[in-house]
C-alpha positions as CSV (number, residue, x, y, z in Angstrom):
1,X,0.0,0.0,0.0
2,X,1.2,3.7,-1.2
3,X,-0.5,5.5,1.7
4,X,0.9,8.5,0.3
5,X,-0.8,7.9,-3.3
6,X,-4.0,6.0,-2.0
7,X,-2.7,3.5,-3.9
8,X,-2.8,-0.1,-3.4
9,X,-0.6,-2.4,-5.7
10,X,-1.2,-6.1,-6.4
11,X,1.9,-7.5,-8.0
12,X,3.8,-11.3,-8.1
13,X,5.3,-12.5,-5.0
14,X,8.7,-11.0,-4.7
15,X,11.7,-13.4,-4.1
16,X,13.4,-11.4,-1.3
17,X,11.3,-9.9,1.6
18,X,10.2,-5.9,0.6
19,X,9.1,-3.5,3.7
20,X,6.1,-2.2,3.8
21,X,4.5,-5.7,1.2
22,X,2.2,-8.4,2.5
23,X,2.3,-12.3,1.0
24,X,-0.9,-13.0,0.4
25,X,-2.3,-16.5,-0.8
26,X,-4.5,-16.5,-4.2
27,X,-8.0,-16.4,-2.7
28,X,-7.4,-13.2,-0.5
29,X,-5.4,-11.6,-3.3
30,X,-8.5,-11.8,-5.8
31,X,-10.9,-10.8,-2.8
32,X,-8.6,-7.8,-1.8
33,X,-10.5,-4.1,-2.1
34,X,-8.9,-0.6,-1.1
35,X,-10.3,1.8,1.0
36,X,-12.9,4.2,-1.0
37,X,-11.6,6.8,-3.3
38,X,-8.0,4.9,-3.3
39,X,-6.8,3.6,-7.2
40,X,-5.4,0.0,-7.6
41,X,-3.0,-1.6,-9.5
42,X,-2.8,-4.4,-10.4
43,X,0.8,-5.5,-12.1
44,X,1.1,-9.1,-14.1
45,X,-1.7,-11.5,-13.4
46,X,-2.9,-13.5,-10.5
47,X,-2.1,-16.8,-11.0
48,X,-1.6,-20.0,-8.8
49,X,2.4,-20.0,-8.5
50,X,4.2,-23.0,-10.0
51,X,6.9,-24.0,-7.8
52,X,10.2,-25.4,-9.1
53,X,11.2,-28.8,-7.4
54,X,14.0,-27.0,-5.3
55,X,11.4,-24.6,-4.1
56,X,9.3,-27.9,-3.1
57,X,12.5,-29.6,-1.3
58,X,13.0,-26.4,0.4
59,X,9.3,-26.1,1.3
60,X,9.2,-29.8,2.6
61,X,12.6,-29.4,4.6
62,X,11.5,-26.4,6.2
63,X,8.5,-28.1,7.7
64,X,10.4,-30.8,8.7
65,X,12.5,-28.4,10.6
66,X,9.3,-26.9,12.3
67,X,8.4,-30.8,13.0
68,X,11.7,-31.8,14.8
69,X,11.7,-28.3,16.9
70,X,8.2,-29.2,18.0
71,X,9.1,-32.8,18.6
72,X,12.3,-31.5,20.6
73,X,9.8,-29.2,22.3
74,X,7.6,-31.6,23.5
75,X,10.2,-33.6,25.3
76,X,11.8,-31.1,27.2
77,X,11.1,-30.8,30.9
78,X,8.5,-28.9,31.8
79,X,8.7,-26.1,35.2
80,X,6.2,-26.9,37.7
Protein backbone atom coordinates (compact mmCIF):
# COMPACT_ATOMS: atom_id res chain seq x y z
CA UNK A 1 0.00 0.00 0.00
CA UNK A 2 1.24 3.72 -1.21
CA UNK A 3 -0.46 5.54 1.75
CA UNK A 4 0.90 8.48 0.32
CA UNK A 5 -0.81 7.93 -3.26
CA UNK A 6 -4.01 5.99 -2.03
CA UNK A 7 -2.74 3.47 -3.93
CA UNK A 8 -2.84 -0.13 -3.44
CA UNK A 9 -0.62 -2.39 -5.65
CA UNK A 10 -1.22 -6.14 -6.43
CA UNK A 11 1.88 -7.50 -7.96
CA UNK A 12 3.77 -11.33 -8.10
CA UNK A 13 5.34 -12.53 -5.04
CA UNK A 14 8.71 -11.02 -4.66
CA UNK A 15 11.71 -13.36 -4.15
CA UNK A 16 13.40 -11.43 -1.28
CA UNK A 17 11.27 -9.90 1.57
CA UNK A 18 10.19 -5.87 0.59
CA UNK A 19 9.12 -3.48 3.68
CA UNK A 20 6.09 -2.21 3.77
CA UNK A 21 4.47 -5.72 1.19
CA UNK A 22 2.25 -8.44 2.51
CA UNK A 23 2.25 -12.27 0.98
CA UNK A 24 -0.93 -12.99 0.39
CA UNK A 25 -2.33 -16.49 -0.81
CA UNK A 26 -4.47 -16.54 -4.17
CA UNK A 27 -7.98 -16.42 -2.68
CA UNK A 28 -7.36 -13.17 -0.53
CA UNK A 29 -5.38 -11.57 -3.29
CA UNK A 30 -8.48 -11.81 -5.76
CA UNK A 31 -10.91 -10.76 -2.78
CA UNK A 32 -8.59 -7.78 -1.81
CA UNK A 33 -10.52 -4.13 -2.11
CA UNK A 34 -8.95 -0.58 -1.10
CA UNK A 35 -10.35 1.77 1.03
CA UNK A 36 -12.87 4.18 -1.03
CA UNK A 37 -11.57 6.81 -3.28
CA UNK A 38 -8.02 4.87 -3.34
CA UNK A 39 -6.78 3.61 -7.15
CA UNK A 40 -5.43 0.01 -7.56
CA UNK A 41 -3.01 -1.63 -9.50
CA UNK A 42 -2.80 -4.44 -10.39
CA UNK A 43 0.85 -5.49 -12.14
CA UNK A 44 1.13 -9.06 -14.10
CA UNK A 45 -1.67 -11.45 -13.37
CA UNK A 46 -2.93 -13.52 -10.46
CA UNK A 47 -2.15 -16.84 -10.95
CA UNK A 48 -1.55 -20.00 -8.79
CA UNK A 49 2.42 -20.00 -8.54
CA UNK A 50 4.21 -22.99 -9.98
CA UNK A 51 6.87 -24.02 -7.77
CA UNK A 52 10.21 -25.43 -9.12
CA UNK A 53 11.23 -28.78 -7.40
CA UNK A 54 13.99 -27.01 -5.32
CA UNK A 55 11.36 -24.64 -4.09
CA UNK A 56 9.33 -27.88 -3.11
CA UNK A 57 12.46 -29.56 -1.34
CA UNK A 58 13.04 -26.36 0.35
CA UNK A 59 9.27 -26.14 1.26
CA UNK A 60 9.24 -29.77 2.60
CA UNK A 61 12.56 -29.43 4.63
CA UNK A 62 11.55 -26.43 6.20
CA UNK A 63 8.53 -28.08 7.70
CA UNK A 64 10.43 -30.78 8.70
CA UNK A 65 12.52 -28.38 10.63
CA UNK A 66 9.31 -26.85 12.28
CA UNK A 67 8.40 -30.79 13.02
CA UNK A 68 11.74 -31.82 14.78
CA UNK A 69 11.71 -28.27 16.89
CA UNK A 70 8.18 -29.16 18.03
CA UNK A 71 9.10 -32.83 18.64
CA UNK A 72 12.32 -31.48 20.59
CA UNK A 73 9.81 -29.16 22.34
CA UNK A 74 7.62 -31.64 23.46
CA UNK A 75 10.24 -33.65 25.34
CA UNK A 76 11.81 -31.07 27.16
CA UNK A 77 11.06 -30.77 30.93
CA UNK A 78 8.49 -28.91 31.81
CA UNK A 79 8.73 -26.11 35.16
CA UNK A 80 6.19 -26.94 37.68
Amino acid sequence: MEYGKSRLVIDELAAEPQPGTYDLCLEHARKLTAPQNWEVVQIGHLSAPILSDSSIEALAEAIRRVGEADDIAADAPRPI
